[in-house]
N, C-alpha and C positions, 0 to 999 in steps of 0.2 A: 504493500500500500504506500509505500512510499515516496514513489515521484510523484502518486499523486496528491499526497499530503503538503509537499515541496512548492508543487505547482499553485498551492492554495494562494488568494494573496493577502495582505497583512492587514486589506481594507476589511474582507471577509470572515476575518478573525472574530471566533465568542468566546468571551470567557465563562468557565464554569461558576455556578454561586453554590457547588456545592462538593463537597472534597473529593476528586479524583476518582480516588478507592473506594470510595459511595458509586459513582457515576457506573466503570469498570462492575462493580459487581451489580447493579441495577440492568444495567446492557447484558449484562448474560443471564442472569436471570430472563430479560423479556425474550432472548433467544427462543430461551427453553418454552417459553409460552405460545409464541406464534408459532412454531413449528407443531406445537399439540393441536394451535389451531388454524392450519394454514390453508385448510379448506373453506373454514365461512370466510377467513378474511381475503381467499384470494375470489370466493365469489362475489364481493364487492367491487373489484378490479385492484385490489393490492399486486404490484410487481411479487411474483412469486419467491421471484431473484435477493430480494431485501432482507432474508433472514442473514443467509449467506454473506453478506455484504457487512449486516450486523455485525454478526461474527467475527470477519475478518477486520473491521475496524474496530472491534471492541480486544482485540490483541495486540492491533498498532499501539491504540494508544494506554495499553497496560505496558510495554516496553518503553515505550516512551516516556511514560511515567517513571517507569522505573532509572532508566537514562540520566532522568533530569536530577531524581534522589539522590543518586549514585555522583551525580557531578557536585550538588550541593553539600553533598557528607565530604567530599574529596576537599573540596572549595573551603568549608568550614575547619579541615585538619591543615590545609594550607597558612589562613589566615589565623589561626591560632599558633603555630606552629610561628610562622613569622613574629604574632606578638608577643610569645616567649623568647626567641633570640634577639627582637629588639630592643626588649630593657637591658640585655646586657651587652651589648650594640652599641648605643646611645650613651650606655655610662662609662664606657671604655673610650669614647670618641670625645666626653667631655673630660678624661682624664691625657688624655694625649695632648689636648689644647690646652689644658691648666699648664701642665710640666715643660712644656715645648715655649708659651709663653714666658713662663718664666727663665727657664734657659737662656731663651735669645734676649730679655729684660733691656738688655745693654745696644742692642743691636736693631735701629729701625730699619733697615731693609726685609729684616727676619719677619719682624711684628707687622707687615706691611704684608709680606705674603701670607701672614697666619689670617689675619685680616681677610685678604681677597678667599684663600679657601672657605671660610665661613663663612661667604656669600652662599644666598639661597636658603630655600626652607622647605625640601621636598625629600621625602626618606631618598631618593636615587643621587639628589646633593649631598645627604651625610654619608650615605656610600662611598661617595666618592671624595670625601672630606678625609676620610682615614685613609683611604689609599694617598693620598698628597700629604696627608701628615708623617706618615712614615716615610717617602722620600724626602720628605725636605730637614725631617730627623736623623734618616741616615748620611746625608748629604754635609750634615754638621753635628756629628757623632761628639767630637770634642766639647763642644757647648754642652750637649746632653751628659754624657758622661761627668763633668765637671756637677753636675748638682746629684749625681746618686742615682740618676733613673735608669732603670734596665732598658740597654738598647735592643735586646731578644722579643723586647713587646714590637718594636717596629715589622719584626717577619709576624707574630700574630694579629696583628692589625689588618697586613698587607691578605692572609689567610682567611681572615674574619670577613673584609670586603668582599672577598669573592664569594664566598659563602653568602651573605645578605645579597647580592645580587644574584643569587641563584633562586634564596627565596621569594627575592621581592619580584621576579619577572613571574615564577609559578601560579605565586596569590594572585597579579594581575592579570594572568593569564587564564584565570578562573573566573576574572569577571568577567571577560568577555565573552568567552566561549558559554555563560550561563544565559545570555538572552539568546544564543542561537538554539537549544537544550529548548527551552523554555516554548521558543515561539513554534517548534516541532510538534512539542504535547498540543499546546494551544489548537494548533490547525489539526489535528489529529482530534481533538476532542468537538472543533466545530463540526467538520465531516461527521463522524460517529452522532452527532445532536441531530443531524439532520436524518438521519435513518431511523434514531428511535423517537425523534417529532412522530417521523412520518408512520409508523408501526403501530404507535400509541393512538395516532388519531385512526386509525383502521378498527382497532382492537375494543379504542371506548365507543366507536359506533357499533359496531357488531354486538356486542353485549354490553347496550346501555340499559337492558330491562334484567339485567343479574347483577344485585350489588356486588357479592363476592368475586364473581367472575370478572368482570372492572375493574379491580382493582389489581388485579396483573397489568393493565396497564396504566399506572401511574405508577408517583415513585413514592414507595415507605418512607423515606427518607423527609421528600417536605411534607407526608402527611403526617408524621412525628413531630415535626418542627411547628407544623400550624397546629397541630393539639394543643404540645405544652406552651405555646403562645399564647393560642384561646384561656387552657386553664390557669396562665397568669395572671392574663386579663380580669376573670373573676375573682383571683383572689386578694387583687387590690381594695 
């Protein structure tokens, strides 16, 4: 079902008002139901063909779903995963500029570059703030040495940066890749709306004089919702 879910366009697009995995098992459930009753409804002029159809997009878009689960639990280990190694990131990056300042203390050419690296204010500027700190610390090893600071932090620095840029391109890379995920399910859930619109309205005409039997087609779901709604209502 895919190119043709693809082919959807993004003007066409419905959102669901109601959770996925409600929708997914409600679609197959009505499956089961037109097919037990696929003789009165296709005596009405139902497309025979529509259960079939059901089916097959009530799988697209249960994979799809699952697609998009699957990228947001990745996306969420991502961006957590970054916000643990950037507190200790950012506090190693403000101790490199303390010591390094003070080192060059004597020296305004020094103070003058430490300066322009602290230009910006975007995590992939302090990325690149520690990689320029430790060359311009190894660069002038004697200054640093002279006050006591380990120059071995300069290769973990230089180590540390590449690392934060490996996470910070993954977590960003996650945001974007999640509206393409997202707008997949979308158009796979609008398609799959319009077969069981179309099933449903077949199904509550055929047995609109059997309550029970009617109510295979509609959805349990908002008729729980408009209960406990109603029974709020009273008991304000």
């Amino acid at each position: 079902m895919l190119p043709e879910i693809v082919a959807l366009s993004k003007e066409q697009v419905q959102l669901s008002n109601i959770p996925i995995s409600v929708y997914v098992q409600e679609a197959g459930n009505l499956h089961k139901r037109a097919m037990l009753d696929i003789e009165e409804l296709s005596k009405l002029g139902m497309d025979s063909s529509l259960p079939e159809r059901l089916k097959n997009l009530t799988a697209a878009l249960f994979e799809a779903e699952i697609n998009w689960q699957e990228l947001q639990s990745d996306r969420k280990k991502a961006l957590e995963l970054w916000k643990e190694k950037s507190t200790v990131f950012y506090d190693f990056r403000k101790e490199l500029l303390e010591h390094l300042e003070f080192a060059f203390r004597k020296d305004d050419r020094l103070l003058e570059q430490i300066a322009d690296i602290e230009e910006g204010n975007s995590h992939a500027d302090a990325i690149e703030d520690l990689g320029r700190l430790a060359a311009l610390g190894t660069a002038n090893v004697e200054l640093v040495e002279a006050i006591n600071y380990d120059i071995a932090k300069f290769d973990i620095a230089r180590s540390m940066a590449r690392e934060m840029t490996d996470l910070l391109a993954t977590a960003n890379g996650y945001l974007y890749r999640d509206d393409e995920h997202k707008l997949i399910r979308d158009k796979a859930y609008t398609l799959l709306k319009e077969v069981v619109d179309e099933i449903r309205d077949y199904g509550r005409f055929a047995f609109r004089n059997d309550r029970d039997h009617v109510k295979g087609y509609s959805s349990k779901y908002r008729r729980e919702r408009s209960r406990a709604y109603r029974q709020g209502q009273n008991n304000e």
